[in-house]
C-alpha positions in Angstrom: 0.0 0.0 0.0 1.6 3.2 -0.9 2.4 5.4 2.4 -0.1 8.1 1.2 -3.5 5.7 1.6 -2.0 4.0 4.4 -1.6 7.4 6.7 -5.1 8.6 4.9 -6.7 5.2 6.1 -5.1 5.1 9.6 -5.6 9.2 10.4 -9.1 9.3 8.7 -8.0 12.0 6.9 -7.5 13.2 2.6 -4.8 12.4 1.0 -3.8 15.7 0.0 -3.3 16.7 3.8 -1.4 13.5 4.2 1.0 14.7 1.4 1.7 17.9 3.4 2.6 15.7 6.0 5.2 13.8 4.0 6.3 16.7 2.2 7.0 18.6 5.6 8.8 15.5 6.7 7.2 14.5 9.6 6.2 10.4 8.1 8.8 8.3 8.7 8.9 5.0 7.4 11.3 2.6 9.9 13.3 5.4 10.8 13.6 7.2 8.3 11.6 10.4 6.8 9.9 9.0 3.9 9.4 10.4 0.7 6.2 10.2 -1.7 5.0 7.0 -3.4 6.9 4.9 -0.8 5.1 1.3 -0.3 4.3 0.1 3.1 4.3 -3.8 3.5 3.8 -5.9 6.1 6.0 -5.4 9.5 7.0 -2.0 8.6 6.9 0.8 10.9 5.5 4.3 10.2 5.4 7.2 12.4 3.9 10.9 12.4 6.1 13.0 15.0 7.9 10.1 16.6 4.0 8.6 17.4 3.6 5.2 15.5 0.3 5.3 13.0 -1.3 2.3 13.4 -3.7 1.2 10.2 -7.2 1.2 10.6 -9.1 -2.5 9.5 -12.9 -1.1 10.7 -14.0 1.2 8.6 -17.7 3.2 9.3 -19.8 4.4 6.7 -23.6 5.8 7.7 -25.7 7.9 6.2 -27.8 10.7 8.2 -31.4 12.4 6.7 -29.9 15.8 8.3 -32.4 18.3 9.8 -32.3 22.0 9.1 -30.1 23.9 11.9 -27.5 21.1 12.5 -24.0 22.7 10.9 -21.8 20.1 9.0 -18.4 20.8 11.8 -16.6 18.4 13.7 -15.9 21.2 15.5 -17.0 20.1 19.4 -17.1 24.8 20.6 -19.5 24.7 17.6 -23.6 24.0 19.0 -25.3 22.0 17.0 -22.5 20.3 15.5 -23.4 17.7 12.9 -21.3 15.1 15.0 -22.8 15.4 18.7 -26.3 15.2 16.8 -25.3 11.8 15.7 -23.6 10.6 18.9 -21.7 7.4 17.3 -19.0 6.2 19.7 -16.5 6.3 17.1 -14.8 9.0 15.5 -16.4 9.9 12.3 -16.3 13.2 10.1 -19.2 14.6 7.5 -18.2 13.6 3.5 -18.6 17.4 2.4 -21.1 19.7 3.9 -24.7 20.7 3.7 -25.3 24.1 5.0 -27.0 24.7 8.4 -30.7 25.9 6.7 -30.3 22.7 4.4 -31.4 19.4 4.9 -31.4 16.1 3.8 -28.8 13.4 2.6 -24.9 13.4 3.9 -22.6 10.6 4.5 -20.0 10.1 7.1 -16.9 8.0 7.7 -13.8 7.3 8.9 -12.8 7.1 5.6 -10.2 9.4 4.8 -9.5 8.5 1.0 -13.0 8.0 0.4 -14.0 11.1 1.7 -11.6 13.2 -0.4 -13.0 11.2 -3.9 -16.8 11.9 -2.9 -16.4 15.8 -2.1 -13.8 16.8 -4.3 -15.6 19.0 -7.3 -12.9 18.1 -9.8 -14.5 14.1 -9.7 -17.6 15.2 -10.9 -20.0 13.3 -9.1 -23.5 13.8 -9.1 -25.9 15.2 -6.1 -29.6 15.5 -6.7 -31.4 18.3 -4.6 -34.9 18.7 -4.4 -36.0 23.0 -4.2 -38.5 25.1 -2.9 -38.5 28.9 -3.8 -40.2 31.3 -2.3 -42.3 32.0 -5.5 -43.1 30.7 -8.9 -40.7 30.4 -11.0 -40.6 30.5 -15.1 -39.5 27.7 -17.7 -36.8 30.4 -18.6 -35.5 30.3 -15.1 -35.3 26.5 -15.5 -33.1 26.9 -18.6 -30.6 29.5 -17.3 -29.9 27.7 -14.4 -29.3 24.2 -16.5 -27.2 26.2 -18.8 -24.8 27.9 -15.7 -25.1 31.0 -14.0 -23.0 33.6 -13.1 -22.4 34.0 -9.5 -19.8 35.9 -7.4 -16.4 34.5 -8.3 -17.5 31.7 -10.7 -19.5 30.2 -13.4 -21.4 26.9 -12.4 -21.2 24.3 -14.6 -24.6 23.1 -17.0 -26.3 20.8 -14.7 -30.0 18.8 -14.7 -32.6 20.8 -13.7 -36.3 19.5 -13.6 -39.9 21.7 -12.7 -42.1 19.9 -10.4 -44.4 22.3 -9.6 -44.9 26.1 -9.7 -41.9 27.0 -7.3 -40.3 23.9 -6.8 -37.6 21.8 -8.8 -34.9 19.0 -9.3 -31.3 19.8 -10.1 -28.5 17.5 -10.1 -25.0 19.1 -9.5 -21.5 17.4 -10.1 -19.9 20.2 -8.3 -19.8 21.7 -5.1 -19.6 25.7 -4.4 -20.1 27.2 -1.2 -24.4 27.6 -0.9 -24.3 27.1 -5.0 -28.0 26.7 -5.1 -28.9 29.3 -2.9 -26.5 31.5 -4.9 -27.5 30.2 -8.4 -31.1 31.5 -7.4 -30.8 34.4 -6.0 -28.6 35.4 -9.3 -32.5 35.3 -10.8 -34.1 37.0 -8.1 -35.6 33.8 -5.9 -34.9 32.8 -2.3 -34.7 29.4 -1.4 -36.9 28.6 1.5 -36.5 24.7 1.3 -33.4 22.5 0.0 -33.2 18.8 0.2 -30.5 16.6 -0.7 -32.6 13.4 -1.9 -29.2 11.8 -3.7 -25.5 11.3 -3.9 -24.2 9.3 -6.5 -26.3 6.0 -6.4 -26.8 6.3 -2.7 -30.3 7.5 -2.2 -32.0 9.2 0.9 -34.9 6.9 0.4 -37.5 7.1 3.5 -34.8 7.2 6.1 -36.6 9.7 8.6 -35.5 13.4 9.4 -33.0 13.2 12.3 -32.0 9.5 11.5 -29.2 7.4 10.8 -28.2 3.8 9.7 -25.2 2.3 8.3 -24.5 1.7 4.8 -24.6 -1.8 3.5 -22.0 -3.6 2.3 -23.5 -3.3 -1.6 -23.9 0.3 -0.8 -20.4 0.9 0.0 -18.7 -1.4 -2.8 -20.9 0.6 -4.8 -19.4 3.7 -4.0 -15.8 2.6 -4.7 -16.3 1.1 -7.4 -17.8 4.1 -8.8 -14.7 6.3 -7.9 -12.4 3.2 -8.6 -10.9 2.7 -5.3 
């Protein structure tokens, strides 16, 4: 296993922090600072800091139907934090976020590398969101936001966008800007006064209640990585 997955399966964190880590040589691999791409086999040693990084073997992956006002932190100063909500004994992080007035779908894990391939925008994986404005909208607002919309400090890319009734739709994203719904709208003069994550990639929300929880199943997870390759 190269020494990148092993420290992002053992920390629970991205690779790309795990990099900064080697890069700033503080891995060491049996004694001595390791450089990138390095393999870790059986019986060998690997340390952050002088502290030896064990491997993790027991992965968690749950999904949460999140209510609005819980904030997507691990942050434990932060009230209402997305992790004391959930309460699970082991530590576990949100894949991505879903801002506090949202609700709906999120996953989390211990799963560093996994993580990193769901959330990262440059993937392209899709998330399906379900949208109440706070009036009716026209079939040329359904075009212009399909075909991208100009909002501060970006373009957003052509994405799915279906009516379902006067002021509420379906749009499927494959990228992730800071409150891009909420900002794609408002570039057209709407509000959003209800967002729903109902999908991401083929995991669906399904009826799991608001303000519940239950682990992913082993077809649900080997569909995941197979989807980002892993």
């Amino acid at each position: 296993m190269r020494i990148n997955q092993y420290i992002s399966q053992a920390m629970a964190i991205s690779r790309k922090q795990t990099d900064r880590y080697i890069k700033a040589g503080r891995i060491t691999l049996n004694g001595a600072v390791c450089e990138m791409g390095q393999i870790v086999g059986p019986g060998d040693i690997v340390r952050i800091d002088g502290k030896i990084i064990k491997n993790r073997v027991n992965f968690v992956y749950i999904m949460l139907n999140k209510p609005a006002g819980i904030t997507c932190t691990a942050a434990s100063h932060i009230e209402g934090n997305i992790i004391d909500f959930v309460g699970y004994q082991e530590r576990i992080f949100p894949v991505g976020r879903l801002d506090k007035a949202s609700e709906g779908l999120i996953l989390m894990t211990n799963d560093g590398e996994l993580s990193h391939a769901i959330s990262h925008g440059d993937y392209n994986h899709e998330k399906e969101y379900l949208v109440t404005l706070d009036k009716p909208f026209s079939n040329e607002f359904i075009s212009g936001m399909a075909q991208g919309v100009q909002i501060p400090g970006a373009v957003t890319k052509p994405c799915v966008v279906e009516r379902m009734s006067d002021d509420e739709f379906r749009i499927i994203l494959t990228q992730g800007l800071n409150r891009q719904i909420r900002r794609m709208c408002r570039a057209f003069g709407y509000t959003v006064i209800k967002l729903e994550r109902i999908r991401i990639m083929g995991i669906p929300l399904g009826d799991l209640p608001r303000g519940q929880w239950r682990q992913l199943t082993e077809e649900e997870v080997n569909g995941i990585k197979n989807e980002l390759i892993l």
